[in-house]
N, C-alpha and C positions, 0 to 999 in steps of 0.2 A: 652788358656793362657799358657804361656811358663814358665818354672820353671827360676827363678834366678841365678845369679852366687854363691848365699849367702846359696847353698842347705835347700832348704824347702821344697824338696819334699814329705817331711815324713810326713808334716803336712796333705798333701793329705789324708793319709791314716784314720788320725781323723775328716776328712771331712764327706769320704766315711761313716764311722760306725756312727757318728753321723745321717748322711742321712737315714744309711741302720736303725738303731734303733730306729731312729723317724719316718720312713718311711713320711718324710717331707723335704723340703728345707726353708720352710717359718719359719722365727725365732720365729715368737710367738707361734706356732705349738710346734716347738722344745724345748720352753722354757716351756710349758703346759706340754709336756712328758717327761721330766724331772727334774717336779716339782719344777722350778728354780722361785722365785716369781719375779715381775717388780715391783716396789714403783717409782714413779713420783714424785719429789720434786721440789720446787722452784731452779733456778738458782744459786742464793744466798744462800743455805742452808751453813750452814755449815761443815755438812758432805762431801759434795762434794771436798770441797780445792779446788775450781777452776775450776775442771773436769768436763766431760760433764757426765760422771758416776762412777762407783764405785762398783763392786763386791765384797761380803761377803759371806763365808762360816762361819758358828757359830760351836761350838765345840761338838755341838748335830746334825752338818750333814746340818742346814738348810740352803741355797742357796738363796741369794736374791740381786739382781742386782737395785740400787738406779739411778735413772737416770732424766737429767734436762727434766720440762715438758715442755718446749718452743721450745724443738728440732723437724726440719721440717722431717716428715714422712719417708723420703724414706734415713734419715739421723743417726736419731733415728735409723731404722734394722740393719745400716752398725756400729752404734755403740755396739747395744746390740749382734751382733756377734762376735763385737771384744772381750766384754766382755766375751761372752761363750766362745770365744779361750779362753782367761785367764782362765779363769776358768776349763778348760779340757788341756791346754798345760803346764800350770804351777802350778798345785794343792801343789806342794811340795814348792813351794816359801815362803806361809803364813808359813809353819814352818820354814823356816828358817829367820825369820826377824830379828834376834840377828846377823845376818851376812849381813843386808842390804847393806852396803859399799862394799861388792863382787859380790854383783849380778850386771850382765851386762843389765841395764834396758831398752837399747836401742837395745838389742839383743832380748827382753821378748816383746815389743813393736810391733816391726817386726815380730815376727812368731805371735802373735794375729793379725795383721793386715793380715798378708796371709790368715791365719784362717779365714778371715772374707769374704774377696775378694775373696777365693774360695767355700767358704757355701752358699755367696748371686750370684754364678757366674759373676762374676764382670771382665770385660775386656776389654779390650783399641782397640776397632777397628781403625787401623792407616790408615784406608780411609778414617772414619767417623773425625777422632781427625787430621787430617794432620796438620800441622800449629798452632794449637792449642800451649798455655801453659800449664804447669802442674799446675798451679791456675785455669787456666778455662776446662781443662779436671776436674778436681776435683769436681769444682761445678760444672756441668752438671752430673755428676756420683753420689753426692752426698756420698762423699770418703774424708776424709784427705790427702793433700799433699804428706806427708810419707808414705803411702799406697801404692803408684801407685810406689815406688821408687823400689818396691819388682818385678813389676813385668814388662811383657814386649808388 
């Protein structure tokens, strides 16, 4: 997978040390060794606002990623990695929530998306996808639309 115009290549590097310190690439591995808990909630909760999840750091340290239980498997990892990007790329965002109208959300979106697509190795064979849409590369990848825009 080829790095972006949009430099994320940095993210690489929190790819690497989460692999090298979970000695794992499998997200539920990773999320066990790093004591991040999963909770499975209805669709409709209202925690969620609409989302497919929802990462929480509490002010005692604990880590617990809420997430819809109807999502299909191999949909589900590519979300709960995007979460752990969030969670290890923008730790410092939850304190700053008194400044939410400055943060660039579509910037914090993007590098978890990369986060994600390169922890579950995730990439676009253009032999296998030639012709292809970015809707049906998507679903056959089991990726968000805006995911695949990162990369090449």
């Amino acid at each position: 997978m080829a790095v972006d115009k949009m430099g994320l290549s940095w993210i690489d590097e929190y790819v690497y040390g989460v692999i090298d310190h979970c000695c794992s690439r499998d997200i539920f591995e990773i999320y066990d060794s790093l004591n991040i808990n999963i909770k499975r909630v209805d669709k409709a909760d209202s925690l969620l606002q609409g989302n497919d999840a929802l990462y929480i750091r509490s002010y005692f340290g604990l880590e617990v990623v809420f997430i819809r239980d109807d999502l299909p498997y191999k949909y589900e990892k590519f979300t709960l990695a995007h979460e752990l990007g969030r969670a290890i790329l923008h730790a410092e965002v939850s304190k700053a929530a008194y400044n939410s109208k400055l943060i660039n959300k579509s910037k914090l979106e993007k590098q978890s998306d990369y986060f994600a697509l390169r922890l579950l190795a995730i990439a676009i064979d253009k032999d296998i996808y030639e012709g292809f849409t970015l809707d049906q590369i998507s679903k056959d990848l089991c990726v968000t639309e805006d995911s695949l825009i990162n990369i090449k």
